[in-house]
C-alpha positions as CSV (number, residue, x, y, z in Angstrom):
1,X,-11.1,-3.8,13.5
2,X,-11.6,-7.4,11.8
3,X,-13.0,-5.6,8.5
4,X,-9.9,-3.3,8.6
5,X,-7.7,-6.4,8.8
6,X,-9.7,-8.1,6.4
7,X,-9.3,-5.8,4.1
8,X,-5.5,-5.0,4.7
9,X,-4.7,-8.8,3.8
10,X,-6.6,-8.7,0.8
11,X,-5.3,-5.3,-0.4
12,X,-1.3,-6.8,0.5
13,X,-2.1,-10.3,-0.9
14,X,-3.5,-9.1,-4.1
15,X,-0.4,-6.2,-4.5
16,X,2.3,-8.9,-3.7
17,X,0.9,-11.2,-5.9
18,X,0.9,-8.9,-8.6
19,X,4.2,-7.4,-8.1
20,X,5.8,-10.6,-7.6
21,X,4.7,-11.4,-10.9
22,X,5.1,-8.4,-12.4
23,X,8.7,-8.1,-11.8
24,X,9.5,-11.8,-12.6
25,X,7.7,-11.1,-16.2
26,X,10.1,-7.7,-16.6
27,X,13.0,-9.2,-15.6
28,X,12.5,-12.2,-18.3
29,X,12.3,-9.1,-20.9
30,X,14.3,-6.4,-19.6
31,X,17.7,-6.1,-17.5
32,X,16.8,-7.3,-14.4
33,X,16.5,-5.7,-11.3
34,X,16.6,-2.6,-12.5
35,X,15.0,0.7,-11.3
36,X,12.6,0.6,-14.3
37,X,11.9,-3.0,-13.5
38,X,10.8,-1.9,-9.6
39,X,8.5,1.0,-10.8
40,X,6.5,-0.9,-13.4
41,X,6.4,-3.4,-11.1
42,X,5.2,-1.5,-8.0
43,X,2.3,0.6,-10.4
44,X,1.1,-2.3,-11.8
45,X,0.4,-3.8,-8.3
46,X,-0.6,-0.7,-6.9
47,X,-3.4,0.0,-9.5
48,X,-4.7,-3.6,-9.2
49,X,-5.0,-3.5,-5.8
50,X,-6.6,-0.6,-5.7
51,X,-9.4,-1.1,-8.3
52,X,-10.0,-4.7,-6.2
53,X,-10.2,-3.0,-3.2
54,X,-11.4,0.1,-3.2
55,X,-15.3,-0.6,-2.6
56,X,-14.3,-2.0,0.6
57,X,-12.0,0.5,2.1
58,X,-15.1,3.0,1.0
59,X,-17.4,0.8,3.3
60,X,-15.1,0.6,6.0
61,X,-14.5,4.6,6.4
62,X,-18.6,5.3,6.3
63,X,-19.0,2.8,9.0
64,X,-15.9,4.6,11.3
65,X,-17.2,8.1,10.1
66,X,-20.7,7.1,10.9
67,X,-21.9,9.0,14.3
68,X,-25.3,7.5,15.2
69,X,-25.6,6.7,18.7
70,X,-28.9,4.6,17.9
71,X,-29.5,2.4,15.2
72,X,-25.5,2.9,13.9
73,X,-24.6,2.2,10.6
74,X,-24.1,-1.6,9.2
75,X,-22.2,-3.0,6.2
76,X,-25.5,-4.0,4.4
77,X,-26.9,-0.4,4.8
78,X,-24.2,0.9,3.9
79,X,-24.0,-1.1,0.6
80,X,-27.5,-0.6,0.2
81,X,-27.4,3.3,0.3
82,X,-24.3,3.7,-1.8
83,X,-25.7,1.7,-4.7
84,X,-28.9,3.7,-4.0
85,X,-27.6,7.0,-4.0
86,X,-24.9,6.7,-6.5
87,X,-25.0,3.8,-8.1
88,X,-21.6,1.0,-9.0
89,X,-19.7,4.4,-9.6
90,X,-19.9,5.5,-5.9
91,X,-18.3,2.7,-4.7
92,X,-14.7,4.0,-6.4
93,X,-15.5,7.4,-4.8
94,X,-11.8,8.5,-3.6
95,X,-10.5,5.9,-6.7
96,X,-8.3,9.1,-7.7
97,X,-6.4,9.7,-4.6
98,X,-5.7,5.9,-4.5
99,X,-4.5,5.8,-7.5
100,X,-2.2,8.8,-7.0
101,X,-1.5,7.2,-3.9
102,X,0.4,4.5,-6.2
103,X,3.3,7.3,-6.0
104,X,3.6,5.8,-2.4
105,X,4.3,2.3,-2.9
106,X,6.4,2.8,-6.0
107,X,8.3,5.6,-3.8
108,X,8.4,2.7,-1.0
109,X,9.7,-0.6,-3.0
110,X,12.5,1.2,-5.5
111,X,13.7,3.0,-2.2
112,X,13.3,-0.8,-0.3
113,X,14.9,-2.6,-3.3
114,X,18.0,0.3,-3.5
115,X,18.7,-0.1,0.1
116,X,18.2,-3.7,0.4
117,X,21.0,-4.7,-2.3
118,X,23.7,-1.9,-0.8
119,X,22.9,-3.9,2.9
120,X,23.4,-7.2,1.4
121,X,26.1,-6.0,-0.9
122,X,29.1,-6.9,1.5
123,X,26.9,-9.5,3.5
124,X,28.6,-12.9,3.9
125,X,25.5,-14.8,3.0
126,X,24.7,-12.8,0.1
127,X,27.5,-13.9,-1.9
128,X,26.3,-17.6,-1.3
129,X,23.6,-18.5,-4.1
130,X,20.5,-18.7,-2.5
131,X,21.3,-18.4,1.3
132,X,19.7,-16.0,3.7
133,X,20.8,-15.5,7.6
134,X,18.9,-14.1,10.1
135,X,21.2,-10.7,10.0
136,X,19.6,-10.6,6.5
137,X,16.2,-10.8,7.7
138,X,16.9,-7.8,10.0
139,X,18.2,-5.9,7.4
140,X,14.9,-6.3,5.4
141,X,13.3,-5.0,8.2
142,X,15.5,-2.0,8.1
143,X,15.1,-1.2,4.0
144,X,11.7,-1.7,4.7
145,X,11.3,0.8,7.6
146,X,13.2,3.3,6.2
147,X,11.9,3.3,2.4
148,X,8.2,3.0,3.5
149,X,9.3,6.2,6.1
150,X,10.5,8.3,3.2
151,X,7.4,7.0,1.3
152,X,5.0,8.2,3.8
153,X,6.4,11.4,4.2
154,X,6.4,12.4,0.5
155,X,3.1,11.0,-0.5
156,X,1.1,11.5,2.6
157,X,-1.6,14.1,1.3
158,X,-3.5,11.6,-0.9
159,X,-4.4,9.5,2.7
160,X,-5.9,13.4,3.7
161,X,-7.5,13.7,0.2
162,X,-8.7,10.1,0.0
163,X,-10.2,9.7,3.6
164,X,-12.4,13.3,2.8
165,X,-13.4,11.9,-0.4
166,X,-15.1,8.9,0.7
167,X,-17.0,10.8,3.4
168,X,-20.7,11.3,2.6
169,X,-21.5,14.5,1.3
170,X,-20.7,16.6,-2.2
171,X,-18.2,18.8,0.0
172,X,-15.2,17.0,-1.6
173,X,-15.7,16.3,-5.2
174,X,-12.8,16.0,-6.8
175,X,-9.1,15.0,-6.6
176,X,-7.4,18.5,-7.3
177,X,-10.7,20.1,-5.8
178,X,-9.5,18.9,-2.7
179,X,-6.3,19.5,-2.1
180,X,-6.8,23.2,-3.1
181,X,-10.0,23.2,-0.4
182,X,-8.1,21.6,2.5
183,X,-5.3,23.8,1.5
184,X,-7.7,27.2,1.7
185,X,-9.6,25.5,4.8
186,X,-6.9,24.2,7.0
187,X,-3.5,25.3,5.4
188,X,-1.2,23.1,4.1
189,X,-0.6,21.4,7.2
190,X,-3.9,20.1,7.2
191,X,-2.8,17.7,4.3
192,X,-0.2,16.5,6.2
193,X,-2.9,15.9,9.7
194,X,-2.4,12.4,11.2
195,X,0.9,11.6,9.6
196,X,2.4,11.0,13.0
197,X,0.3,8.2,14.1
198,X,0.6,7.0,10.1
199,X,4.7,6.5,11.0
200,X,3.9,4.7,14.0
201,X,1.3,2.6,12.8
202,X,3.2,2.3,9.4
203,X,6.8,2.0,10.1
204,X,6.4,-1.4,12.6
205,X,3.8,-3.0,10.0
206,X,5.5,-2.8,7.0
207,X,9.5,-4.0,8.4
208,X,8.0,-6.7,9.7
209,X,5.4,-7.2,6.2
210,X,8.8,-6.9,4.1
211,X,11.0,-9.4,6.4
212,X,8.0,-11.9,6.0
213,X,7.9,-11.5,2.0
214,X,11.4,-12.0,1.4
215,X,11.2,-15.3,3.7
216,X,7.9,-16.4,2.4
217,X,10.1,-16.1,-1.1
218,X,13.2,-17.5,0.1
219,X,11.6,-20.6,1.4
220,X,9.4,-21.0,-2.1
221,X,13.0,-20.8,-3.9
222,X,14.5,-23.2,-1.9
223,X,11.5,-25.3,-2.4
224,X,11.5,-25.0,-6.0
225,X,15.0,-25.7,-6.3
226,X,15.2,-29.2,-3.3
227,X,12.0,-30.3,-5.9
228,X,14.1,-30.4,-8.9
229,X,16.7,-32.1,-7.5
């Protein structure tokens, strides 16, 4: 549970970071704000995050995978049999599916950032420079459940194809290779196995992960602006 958190924060911190930058950096260049902005942003951040983090979510599904009663599996033994078996290359086994898995987030934040302007659009403290009301806050919330919701429910198959991938074995080899043998295996509905308890895990996580970004931002802006002043 702690390394699944651990991971989690360092996967968001290291996304947000980049897309946060990202975007700022597009918007000085481009129109702002756009649709294009939010996509280059959200791939950008997605395939950094990734690459950073993939060795770790590797680790973390052997040890949950692993089914030894005595003697079970630990992090260092883990490590030490990857590298062994497969060298620095096995631990971005399942890179692919992450990375197609990018489709997700980008789906999730231009979706987020469309219905996040139209719910602030008539909003009284929008149309103040700077100010944010608690009303606001729960309509973050909102974009954010419903845009990571329809997210989720497109994208899902790569979580399927990802999670088999980074099982020990030479079963699953490939991207492509398995979607068509989970497909062949388990029909499609196999791809889509688990997606329930995704939502529910999902859906609570990321309103409140989205509500807490755009008032972690609010209150650096507000910062930067009392500092200049």
């Amino acid at each position: 549970m702690s390394l699944h958190i651990c991971i989690f924060d360092n996967f968001r911190a290291i996304y947000f970071f980049c897309y946060a930058n990202t975007k700022r950096l597009l918007n000085a260049r481009w129109n702002p704000d756009t649709p294009l902005v939010h996509i280059c942003s959200a791939i950008t951040a997605g395939m950094t995050a990734c690459t950073a983090t993939n060795p770790i979510w590797l680790i973390k599904t052997r040890l949950q995978l692993d089914q030894k009663k005595n003697n079970a599996l630990t992090v260092r033994q883990c490590v030490r049999d990857v590298y062994h078996n497969h060298g620095l290359k096995g631990f971005y086994k399942g890179i692919t599916a992450s990375y197609v898995g990018v489709t997700e987030t980008v789906i999730h934040f231009v979706i987020y950032e469309a219905v996040k302007a139209h719910l602030l659009e008539n909003s009284l403290s929008s149309s103040q420079l700077g100010d944010r009301s608690t009303s606001d806050f729960v309509r973050f919330m909102f974009a954010g459940a419903c845009s990571k919701t329809c997210a989720t429910c497109i994208a899902y198959p790569h979580e399927v194809v990802r999670t088999r991938l980074r099982q020990e074995g030479n079963k699953y080899r490939s991207f492509f290779q398995t979607v068509v043998l989970i497909a062949k295996e388990e029909g499609y509905r196999g791809l889509y196995r688990g997606l329930v308890t995704q939502l529910v895990r999902q859906i609570p996580n990321t309103a409140t992960m989205m509500a807490t970004y755009e008032l972690v931002v609010y209150m650096y802006e507000r910062w930067q602006l009392t500092s200049q002043t």
